[in-house]
NUZA-609472 format. One record per residue: x, y, z of N, C-alpha, C in turn; residue number from 1. Coordinates in nm, 4 decimals, padded with zeros to 6 digits. Layout:
NUZA-609472
+----------+----------+----------+----------+----------+----------+----------+----------+----------+-----+
:       nX :       nY :       nZ :      caX :      caY :      caZ :       cX :       cY :       cZ : num :
+----------+----------+----------+----------+----------+----------+----------+----------+----------+-----+
:        X :        Y :        Z :        X :        Y :        Z :        X :        Y :        Z : NUM :
...
+----------+----------+----------+----------+----------+----------+----------+----------+----------+-----+
This chain:
NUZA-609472
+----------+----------+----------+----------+----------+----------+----------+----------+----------+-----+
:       nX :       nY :       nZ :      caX :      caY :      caZ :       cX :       cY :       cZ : num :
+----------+----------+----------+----------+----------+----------+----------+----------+----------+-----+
:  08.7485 :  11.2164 :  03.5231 :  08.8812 :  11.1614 :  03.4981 :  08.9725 :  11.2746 :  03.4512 :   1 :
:  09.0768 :  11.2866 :  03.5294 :  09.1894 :  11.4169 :  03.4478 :  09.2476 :  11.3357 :  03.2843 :   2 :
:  09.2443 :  11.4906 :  03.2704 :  09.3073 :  11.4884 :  03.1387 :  09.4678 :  11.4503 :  03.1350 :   3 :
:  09.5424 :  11.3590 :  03.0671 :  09.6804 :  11.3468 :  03.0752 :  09.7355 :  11.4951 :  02.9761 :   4 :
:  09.8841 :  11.5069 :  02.9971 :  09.9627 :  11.6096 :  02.9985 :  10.0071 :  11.5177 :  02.9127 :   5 :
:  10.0171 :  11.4941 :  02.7423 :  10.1191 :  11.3979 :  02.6920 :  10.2192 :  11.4714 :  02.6725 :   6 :
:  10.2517 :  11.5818 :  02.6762 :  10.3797 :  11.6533 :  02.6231 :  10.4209 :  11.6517 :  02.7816 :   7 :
:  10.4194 :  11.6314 :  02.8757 :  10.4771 :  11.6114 :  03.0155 :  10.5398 :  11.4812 :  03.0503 :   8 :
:  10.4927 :  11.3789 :  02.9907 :  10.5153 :  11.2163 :  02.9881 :  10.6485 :  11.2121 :  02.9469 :   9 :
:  10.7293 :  11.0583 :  02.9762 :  10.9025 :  11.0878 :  02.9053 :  10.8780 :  11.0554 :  02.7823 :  10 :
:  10.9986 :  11.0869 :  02.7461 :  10.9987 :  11.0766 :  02.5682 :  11.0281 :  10.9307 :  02.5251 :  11 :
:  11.0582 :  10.8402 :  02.6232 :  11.1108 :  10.7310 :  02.6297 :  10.9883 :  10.6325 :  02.6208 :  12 :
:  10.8820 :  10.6479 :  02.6852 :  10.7576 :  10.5550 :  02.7396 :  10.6828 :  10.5734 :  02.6288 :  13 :
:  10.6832 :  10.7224 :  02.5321 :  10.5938 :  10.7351 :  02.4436 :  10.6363 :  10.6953 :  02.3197 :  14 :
:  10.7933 :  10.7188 :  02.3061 :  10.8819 :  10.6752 :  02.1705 :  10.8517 :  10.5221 :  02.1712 :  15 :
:  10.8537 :  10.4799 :  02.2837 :  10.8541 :  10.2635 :  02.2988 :  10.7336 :  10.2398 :  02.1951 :  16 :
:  10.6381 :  10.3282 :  02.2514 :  10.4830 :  10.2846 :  02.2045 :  10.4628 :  10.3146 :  02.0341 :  17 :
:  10.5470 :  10.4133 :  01.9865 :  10.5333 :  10.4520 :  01.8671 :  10.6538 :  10.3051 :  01.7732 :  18 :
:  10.7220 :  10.2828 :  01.8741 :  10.8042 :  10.1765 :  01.7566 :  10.7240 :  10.0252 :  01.8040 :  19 :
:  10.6355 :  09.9983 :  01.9123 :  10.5857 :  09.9049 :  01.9165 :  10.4996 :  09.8770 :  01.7842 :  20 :
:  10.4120 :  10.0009 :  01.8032 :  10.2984 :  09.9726 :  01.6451 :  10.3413 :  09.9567 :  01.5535 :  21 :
:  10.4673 :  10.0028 :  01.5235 :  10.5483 :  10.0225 :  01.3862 :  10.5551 :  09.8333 :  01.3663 :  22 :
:  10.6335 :  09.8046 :  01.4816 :  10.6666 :  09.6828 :  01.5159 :  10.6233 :  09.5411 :  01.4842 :  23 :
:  10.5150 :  09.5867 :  01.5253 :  10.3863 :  09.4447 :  01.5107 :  10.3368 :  09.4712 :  01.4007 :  24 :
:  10.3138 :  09.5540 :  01.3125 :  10.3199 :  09.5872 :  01.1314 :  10.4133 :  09.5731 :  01.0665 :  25 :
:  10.5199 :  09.4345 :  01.1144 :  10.6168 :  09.4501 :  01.0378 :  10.7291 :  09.5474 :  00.9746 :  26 :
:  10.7244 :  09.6695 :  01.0253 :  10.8127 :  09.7346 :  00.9910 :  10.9103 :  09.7661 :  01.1360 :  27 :
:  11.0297 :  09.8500 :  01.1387 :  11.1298 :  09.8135 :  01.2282 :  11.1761 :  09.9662 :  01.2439 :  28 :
:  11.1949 :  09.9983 :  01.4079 :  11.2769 :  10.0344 :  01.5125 :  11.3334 :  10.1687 :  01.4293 :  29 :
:  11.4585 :  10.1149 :  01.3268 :  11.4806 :  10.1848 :  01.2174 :  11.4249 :  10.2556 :  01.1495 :  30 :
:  11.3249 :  10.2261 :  01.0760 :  11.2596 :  10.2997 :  01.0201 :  11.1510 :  10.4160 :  01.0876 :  31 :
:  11.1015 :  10.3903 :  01.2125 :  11.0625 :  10.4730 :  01.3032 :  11.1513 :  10.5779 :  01.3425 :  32 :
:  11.2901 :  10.5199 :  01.3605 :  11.3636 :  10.6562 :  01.4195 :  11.3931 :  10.7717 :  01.2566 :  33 :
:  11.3596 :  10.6601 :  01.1259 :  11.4336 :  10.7494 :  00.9713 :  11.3108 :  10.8501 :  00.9705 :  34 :
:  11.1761 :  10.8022 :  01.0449 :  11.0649 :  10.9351 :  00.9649 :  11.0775 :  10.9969 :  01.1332 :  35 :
:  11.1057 :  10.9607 :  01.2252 :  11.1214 :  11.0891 :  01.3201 :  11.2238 :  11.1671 :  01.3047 :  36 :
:  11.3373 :  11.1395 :  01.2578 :  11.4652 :  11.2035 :  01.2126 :  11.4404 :  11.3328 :  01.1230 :  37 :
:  11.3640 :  11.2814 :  00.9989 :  11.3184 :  11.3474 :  00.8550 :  11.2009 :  11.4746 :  00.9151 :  38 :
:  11.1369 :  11.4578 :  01.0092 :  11.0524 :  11.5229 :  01.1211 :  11.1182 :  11.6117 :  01.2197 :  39 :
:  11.1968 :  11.6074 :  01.2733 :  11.2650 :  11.7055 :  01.4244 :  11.4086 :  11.7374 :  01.3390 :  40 :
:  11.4949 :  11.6741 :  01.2740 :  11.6138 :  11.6713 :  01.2337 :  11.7505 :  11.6273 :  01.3683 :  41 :
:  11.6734 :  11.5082 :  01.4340 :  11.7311 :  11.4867 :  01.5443 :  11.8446 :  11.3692 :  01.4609 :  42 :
:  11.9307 :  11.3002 :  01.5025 :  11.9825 :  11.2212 :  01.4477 :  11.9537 :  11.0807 :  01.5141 :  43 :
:  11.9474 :  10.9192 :  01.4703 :  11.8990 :  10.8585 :  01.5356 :  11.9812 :  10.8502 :  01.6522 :  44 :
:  12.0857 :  10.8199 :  01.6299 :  12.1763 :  10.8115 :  01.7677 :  12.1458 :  10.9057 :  01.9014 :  45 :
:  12.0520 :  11.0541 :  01.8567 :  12.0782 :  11.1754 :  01.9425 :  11.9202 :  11.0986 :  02.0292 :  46 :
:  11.8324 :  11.0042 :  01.9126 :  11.7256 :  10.9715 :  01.9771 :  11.6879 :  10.8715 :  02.0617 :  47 :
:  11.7812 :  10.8012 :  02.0302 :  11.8150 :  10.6452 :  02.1134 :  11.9163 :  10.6905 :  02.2655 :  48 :
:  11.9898 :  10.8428 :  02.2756 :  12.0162 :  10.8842 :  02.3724 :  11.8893 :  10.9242 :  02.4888 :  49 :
:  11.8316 :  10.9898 :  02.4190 :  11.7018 :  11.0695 :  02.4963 :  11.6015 :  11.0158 :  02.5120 :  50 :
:  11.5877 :  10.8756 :  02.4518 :  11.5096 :  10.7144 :  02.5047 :  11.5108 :  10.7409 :  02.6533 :  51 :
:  11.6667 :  10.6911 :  02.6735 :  11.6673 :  10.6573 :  02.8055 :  11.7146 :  10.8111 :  02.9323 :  52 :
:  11.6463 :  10.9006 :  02.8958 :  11.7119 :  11.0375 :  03.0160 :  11.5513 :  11.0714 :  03.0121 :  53 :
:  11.5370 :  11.1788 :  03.1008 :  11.4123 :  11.2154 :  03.1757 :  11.4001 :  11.3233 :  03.0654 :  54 :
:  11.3963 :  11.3221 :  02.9877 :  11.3419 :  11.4199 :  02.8566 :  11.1538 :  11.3968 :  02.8724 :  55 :
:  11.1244 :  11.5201 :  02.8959 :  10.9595 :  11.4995 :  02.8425 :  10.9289 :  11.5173 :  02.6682 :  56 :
:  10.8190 :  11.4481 :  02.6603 :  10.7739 :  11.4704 :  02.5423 :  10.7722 :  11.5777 :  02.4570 :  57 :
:  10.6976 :  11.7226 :  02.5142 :  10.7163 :  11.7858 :  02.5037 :  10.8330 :  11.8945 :  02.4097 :  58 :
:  10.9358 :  11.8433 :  02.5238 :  11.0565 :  11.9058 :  02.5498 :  11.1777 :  11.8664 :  02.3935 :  59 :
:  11.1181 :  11.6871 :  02.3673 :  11.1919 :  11.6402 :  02.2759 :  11.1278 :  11.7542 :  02.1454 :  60 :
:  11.0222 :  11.7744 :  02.1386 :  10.9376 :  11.8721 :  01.9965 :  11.0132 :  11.9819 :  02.0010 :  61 :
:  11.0434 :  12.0736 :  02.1576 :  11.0312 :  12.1926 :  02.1498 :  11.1634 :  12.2300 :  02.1360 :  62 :
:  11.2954 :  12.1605 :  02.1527 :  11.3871 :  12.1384 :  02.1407 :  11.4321 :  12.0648 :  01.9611 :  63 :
:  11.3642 :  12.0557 :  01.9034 :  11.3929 :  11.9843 :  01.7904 :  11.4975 :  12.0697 :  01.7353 :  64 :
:  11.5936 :  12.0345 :  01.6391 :  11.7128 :  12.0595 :  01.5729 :  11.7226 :  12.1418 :  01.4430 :  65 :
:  11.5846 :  12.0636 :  01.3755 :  11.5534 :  12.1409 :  01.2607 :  11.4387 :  12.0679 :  01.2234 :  66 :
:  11.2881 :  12.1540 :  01.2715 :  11.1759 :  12.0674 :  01.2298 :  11.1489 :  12.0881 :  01.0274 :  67 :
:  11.1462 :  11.9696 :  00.9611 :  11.1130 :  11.9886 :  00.8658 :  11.0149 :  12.0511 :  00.8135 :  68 :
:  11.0609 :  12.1647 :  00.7072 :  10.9923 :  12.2496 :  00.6527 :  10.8549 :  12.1805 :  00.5808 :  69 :
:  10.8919 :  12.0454 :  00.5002 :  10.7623 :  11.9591 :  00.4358 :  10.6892 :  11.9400 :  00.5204 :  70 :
:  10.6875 :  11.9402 :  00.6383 :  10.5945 :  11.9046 :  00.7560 :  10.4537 :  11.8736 :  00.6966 :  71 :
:  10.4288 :  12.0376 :  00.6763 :  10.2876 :  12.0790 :  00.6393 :  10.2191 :  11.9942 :  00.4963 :  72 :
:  10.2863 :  11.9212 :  00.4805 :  10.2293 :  11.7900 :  00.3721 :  10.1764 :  11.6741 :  00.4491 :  73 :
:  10.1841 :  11.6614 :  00.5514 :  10.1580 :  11.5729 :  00.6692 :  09.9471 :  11.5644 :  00.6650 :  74 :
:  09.8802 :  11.5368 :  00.5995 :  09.7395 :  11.5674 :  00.5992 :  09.6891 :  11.4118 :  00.6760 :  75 :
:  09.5630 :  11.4163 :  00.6697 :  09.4865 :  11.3545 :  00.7765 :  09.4549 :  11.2890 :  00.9045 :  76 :
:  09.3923 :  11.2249 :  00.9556 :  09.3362 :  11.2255 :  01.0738 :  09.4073 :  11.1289 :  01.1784 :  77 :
:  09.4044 :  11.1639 :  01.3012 :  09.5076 :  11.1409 :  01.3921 :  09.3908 :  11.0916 :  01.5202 :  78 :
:  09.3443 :  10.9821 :  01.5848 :  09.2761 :  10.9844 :  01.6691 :  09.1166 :  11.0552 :  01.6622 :  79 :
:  09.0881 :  11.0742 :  01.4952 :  08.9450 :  11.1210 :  01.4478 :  08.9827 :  11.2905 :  01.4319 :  80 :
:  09.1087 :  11.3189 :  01.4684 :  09.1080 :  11.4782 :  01.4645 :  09.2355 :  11.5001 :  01.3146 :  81 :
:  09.1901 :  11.5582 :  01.2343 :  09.2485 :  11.5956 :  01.0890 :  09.4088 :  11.7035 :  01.1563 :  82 :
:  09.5134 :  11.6764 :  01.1427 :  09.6283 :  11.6717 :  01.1643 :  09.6334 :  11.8332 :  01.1652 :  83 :
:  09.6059 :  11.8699 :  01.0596 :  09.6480 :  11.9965 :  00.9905 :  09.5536 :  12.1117 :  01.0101 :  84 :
:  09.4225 :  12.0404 :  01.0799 :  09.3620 :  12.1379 :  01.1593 :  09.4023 :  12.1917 :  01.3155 :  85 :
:  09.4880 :  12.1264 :  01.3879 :  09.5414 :  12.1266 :  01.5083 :  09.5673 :  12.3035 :  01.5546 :  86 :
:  09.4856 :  12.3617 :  01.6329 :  09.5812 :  12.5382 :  01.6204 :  09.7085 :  12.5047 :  01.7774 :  87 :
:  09.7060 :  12.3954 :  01.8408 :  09.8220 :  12.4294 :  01.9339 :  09.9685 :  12.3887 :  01.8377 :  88 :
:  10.0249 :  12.4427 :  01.8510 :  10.1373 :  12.4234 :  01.7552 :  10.2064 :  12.3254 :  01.7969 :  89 :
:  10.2605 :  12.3244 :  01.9301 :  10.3490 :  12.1912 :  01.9714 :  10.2110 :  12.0269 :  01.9608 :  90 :
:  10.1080 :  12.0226 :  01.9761 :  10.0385 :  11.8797 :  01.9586 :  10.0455 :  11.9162 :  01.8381 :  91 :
:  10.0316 :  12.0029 :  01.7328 :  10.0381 :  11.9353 :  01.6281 :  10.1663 :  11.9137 :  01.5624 :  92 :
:  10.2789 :  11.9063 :  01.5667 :  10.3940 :  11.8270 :  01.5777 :  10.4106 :  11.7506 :  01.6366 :  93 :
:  10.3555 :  11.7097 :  01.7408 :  10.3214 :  11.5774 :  01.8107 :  10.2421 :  11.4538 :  01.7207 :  94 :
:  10.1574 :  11.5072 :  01.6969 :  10.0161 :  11.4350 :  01.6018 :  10.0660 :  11.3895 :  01.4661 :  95 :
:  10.1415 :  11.5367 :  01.3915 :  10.2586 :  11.4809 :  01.2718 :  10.3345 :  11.3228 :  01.3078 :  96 :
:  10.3882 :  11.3378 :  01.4295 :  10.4796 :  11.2385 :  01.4554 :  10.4016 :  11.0836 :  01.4276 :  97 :
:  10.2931 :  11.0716 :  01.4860 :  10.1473 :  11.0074 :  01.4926 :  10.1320 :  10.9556 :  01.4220 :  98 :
:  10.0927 :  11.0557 :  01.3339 :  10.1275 :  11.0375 :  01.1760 :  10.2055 :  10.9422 :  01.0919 :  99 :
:  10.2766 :  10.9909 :  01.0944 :  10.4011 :  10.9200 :  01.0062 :  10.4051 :  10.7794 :  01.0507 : 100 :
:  10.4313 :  10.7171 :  01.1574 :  10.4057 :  10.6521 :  01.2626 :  10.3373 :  10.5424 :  01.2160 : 101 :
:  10.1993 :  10.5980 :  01.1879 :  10.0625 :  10.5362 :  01.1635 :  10.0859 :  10.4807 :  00.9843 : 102 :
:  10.1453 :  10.6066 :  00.8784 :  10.1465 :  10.5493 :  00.7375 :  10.2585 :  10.4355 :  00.7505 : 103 :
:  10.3512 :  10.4464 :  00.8429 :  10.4312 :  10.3292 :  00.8616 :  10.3824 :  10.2167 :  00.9168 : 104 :
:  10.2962 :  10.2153 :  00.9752 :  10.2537 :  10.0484 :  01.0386 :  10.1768 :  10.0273 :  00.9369 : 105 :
:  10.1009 :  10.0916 :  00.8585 :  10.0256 :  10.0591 :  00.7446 :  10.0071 :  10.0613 :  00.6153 : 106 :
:  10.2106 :  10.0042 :  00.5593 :  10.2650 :  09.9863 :  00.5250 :  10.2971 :  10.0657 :  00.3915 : 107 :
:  10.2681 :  10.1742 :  00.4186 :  10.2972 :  10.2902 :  00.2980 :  10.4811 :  10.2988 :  00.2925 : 108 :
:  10.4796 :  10.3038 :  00.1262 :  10.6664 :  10.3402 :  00.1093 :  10.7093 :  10.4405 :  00.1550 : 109 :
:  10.8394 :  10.3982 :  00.2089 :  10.9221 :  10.5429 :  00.2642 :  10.9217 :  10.6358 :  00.2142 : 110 :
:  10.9339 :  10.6436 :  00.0768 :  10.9593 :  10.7296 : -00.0123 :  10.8173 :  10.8600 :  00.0107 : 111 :
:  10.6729 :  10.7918 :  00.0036 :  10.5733 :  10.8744 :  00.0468 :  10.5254 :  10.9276 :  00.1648 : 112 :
:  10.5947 :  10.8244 :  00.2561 :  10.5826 :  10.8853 :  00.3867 :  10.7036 :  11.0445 :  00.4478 : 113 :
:  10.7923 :  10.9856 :  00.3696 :  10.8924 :  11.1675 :  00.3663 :  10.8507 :  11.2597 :  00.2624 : 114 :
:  10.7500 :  11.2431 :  00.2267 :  10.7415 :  11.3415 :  00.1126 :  10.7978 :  11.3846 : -00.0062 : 115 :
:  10.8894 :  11.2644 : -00.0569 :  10.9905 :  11.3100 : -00.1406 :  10.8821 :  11.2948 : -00.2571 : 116 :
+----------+----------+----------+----------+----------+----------+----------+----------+----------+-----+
């Protein structure tokens, strides 16, 4: 079976899936775009643009605005693989995203999920 390219995929098909989980855990749309925001330094509006255009995944990371410096507070496991062990640099800003993502459907406060 080939391996998928997720940083090749649109940013649109993969962003859906990250506010779905958020979604069905009771938390909201909003708050998915406040810890990807706090993450890339995209603005939500700039992200709800690039929903819908042929942006790859990828491209949305590598292009980011201003990736947050706290990043690297971002610790544990992502799909059984520990976040902060990652050496490709763009999946693991991917996996961060994952992350955050994940303490949000499972209902951790905002406040700890940005690191403040």
């Amino acid at each position: 079976m080939p391996r998928i390219d997720v940083t090749q995929m649109p940013f649109g098909t993969l962003y859906s899936l990250l506010v779905n989980k958020a979604e069905k855990k009771g938390r909201t749309r909003e708050e998915v775009d406040q810890v990807t925001a706090w993450l890339t330094g995209y603005a939500p509006a700039e992200i709800a643009q690039m929903e819908g255009s042929d942006l790859t995944y990828g491209d949305f990371f590598r292009s980011a605005p201003a990736m947050n410096p706290n990043r690297s507070l971002i610790t544990g496991k992502v799909c059984g693989v520990r976040v902060e062990e990652i050496e490709d640099p763009l999946m693991r800003e991917i996996r961060y995203l994952d992350k955050l993502v994940d303490e949000l459907a499972k209902g951790k406060p905002m406040a700890n999920i940005l690191r403040t």
